[in-house]
C-alpha positions in Angstrom: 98.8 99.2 71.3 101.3 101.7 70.0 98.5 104.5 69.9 97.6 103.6 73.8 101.5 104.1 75.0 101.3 107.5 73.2 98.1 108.8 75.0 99.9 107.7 78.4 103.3 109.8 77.2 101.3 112.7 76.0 99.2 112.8 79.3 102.8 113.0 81.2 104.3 115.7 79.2 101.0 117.6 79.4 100.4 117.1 83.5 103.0 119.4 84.2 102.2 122.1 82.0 99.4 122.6 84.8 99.3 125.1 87.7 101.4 123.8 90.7 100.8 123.9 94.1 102.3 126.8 95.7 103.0 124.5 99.3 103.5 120.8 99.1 100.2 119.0 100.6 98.0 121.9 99.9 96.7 120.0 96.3 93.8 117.3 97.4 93.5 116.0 93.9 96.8 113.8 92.1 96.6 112.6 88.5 98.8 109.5 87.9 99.7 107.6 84.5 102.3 104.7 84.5 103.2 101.4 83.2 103.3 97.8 84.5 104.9 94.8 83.7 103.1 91.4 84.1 105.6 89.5 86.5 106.1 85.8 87.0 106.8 85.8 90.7 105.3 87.5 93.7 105.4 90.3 95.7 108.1 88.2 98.0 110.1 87.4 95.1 110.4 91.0 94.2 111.8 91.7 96.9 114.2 89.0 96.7 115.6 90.8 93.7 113.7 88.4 91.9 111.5 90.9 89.8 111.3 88.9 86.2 108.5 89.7 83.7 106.5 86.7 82.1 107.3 85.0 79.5 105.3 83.8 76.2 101.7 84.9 76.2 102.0 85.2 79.9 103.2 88.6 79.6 102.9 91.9 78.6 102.1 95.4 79.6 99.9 97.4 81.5 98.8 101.0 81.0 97.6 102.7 83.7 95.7 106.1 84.2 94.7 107.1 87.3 93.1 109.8 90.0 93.6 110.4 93.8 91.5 112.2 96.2 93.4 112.9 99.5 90.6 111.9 102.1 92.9 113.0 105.3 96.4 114.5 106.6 97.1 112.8 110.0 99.0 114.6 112.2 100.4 113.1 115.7 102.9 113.6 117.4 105.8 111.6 119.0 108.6 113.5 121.3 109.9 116.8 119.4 108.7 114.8 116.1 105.5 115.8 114.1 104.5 113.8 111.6 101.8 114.0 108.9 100.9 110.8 106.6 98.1 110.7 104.7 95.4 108.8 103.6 93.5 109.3 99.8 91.1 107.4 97.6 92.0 106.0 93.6 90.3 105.2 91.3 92.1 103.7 87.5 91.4 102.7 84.5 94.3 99.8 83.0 94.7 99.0 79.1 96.0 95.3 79.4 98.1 94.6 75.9 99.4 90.5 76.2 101.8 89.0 74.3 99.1 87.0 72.7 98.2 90.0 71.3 94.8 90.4 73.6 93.9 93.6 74.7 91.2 94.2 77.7 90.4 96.8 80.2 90.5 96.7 84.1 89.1 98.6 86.8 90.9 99.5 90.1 89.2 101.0 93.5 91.5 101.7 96.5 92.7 103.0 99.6 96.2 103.9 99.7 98.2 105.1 102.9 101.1 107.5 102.1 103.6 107.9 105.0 105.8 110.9 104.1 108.0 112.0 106.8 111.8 110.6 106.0 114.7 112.5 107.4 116.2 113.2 103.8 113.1 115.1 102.4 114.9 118.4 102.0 117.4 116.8 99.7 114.5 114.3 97.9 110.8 114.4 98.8 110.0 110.7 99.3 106.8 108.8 100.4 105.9 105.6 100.6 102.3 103.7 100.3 100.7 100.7 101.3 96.7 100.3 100.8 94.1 97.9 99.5 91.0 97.3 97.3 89.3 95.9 94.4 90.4 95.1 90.7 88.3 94.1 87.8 89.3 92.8 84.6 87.0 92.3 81.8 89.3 89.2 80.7 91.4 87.0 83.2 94.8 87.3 82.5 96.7 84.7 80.9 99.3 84.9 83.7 96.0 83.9 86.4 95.3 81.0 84.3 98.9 79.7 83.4 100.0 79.9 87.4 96.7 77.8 88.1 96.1 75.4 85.9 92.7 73.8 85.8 91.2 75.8 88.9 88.4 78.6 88.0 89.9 81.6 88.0 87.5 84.9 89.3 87.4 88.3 87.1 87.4 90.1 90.3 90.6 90.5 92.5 91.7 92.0 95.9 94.7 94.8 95.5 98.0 95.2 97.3 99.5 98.3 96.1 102.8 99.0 97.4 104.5 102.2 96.1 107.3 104.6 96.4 107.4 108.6 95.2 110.4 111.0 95.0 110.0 114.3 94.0 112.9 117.1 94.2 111.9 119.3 96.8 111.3 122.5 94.4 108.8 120.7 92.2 106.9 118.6 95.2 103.8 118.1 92.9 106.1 116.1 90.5 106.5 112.7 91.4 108.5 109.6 89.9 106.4 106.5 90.7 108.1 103.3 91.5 105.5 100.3 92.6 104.8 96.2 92.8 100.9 95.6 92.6 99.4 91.9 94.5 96.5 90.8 93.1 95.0 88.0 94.6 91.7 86.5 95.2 92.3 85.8 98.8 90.2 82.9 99.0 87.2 84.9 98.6 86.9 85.1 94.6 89.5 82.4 94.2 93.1 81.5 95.3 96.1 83.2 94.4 96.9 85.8 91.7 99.8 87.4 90.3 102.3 90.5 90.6 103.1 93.7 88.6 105.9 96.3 88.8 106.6 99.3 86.9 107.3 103.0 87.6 105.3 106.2 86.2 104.3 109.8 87.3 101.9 111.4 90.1 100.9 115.2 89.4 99.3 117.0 92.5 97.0 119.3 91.7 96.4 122.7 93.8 92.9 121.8 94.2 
């Protein structure tokens, strides 16, 4: 898979080589690439500090490429406070390299709810995202099968992106990505699913 993580570092050297927005917000389009690692735990235990990547043929890597449409800037007010979060549409496309060497595609669909008004923006432009939608593999991943043994286990899974974004306020179309991905079959497709976490970069485009 070495040629894969190459196309996903050339895309982020090459994203921003292109025109940046002139305001912040003003760009409805974001291009995203990134990488995740398969974890053994949930989205719980990450947040416990317990944030461990699979072992044996469990694991391995996901490469992610992605694009955003924002659908909506809220704006509301509360007091002497404005504030604008927004609300966009993503679709990606993930290259799935497993330790045991098997390598599949996956499809992602979702909704994603930026809130980006924190008192510290002037110093470090920060959002953060919560959404949902669908995910589907074309192989079911060996961490689905080893964390439920002997049930059926779906190709189609529910999402639960949760994300964070900093971007220095001077370059606010350039965004480090930090996230932990639930995917789960909430009882619809089948029950329980597994985690990822990894980091990558968002480039907001001026149109």
């Amino acid at each position: 898979m070495f040629k894969i993580g190459t196309l996903f570092l050339v895309g982020a050297v090459i994203a921003p080589l292109l025109r940046a927005s002139e305001v912040a917000g003003d760009g409805k389009w974001t291009l995203g690439t990134s990488v995740a690692v398969i974890a053994d735990n949930t989205t719980f235990g990450l947040l416990r500090n317990q944030g461990n990547d699979a072992d044996g043929d469990a694991g391995g890597l996901i490469y992610q490429l992605d694009a955003s449409y924002r659908l909506k800037v809220f704006n509301f007010q509360v007091g002497d406070h404005i504030f604008h979060p927004t609300l966009e549409l993503r679709g990606g496309l993930g290259f799935v390299d497993e330790n045991s060497g098997k390598t599949f595609m996956n499809y992602s669909a979702e909704a994603v709810f930026h809130w980006r008004d924190f008192p510290w923006n002037e110093y470090v432009a920060t959002s953060f995202g919560i959404g949902g939608g669908l995910l589907y593999s074309e192989k079911v991943l060996a961490i689905d099968r080893i964390r439920h043994p002997g049930e059926e286990r779906s190709h189609f899974k529910f999402s639960l992106p949760l994300e964070l974004t900093f971007a220095l306020p001077k370059y606010p179309q350039l965004q480090l990505l930090l996230f932990n991905h639930h995917f789960s079959g909430a009882h619809v497709f089948d029950e329980g699913g597994f985690d990822t976490f990894g980091g990558g970069l968002r480039y907001q485009l001026e149109w």
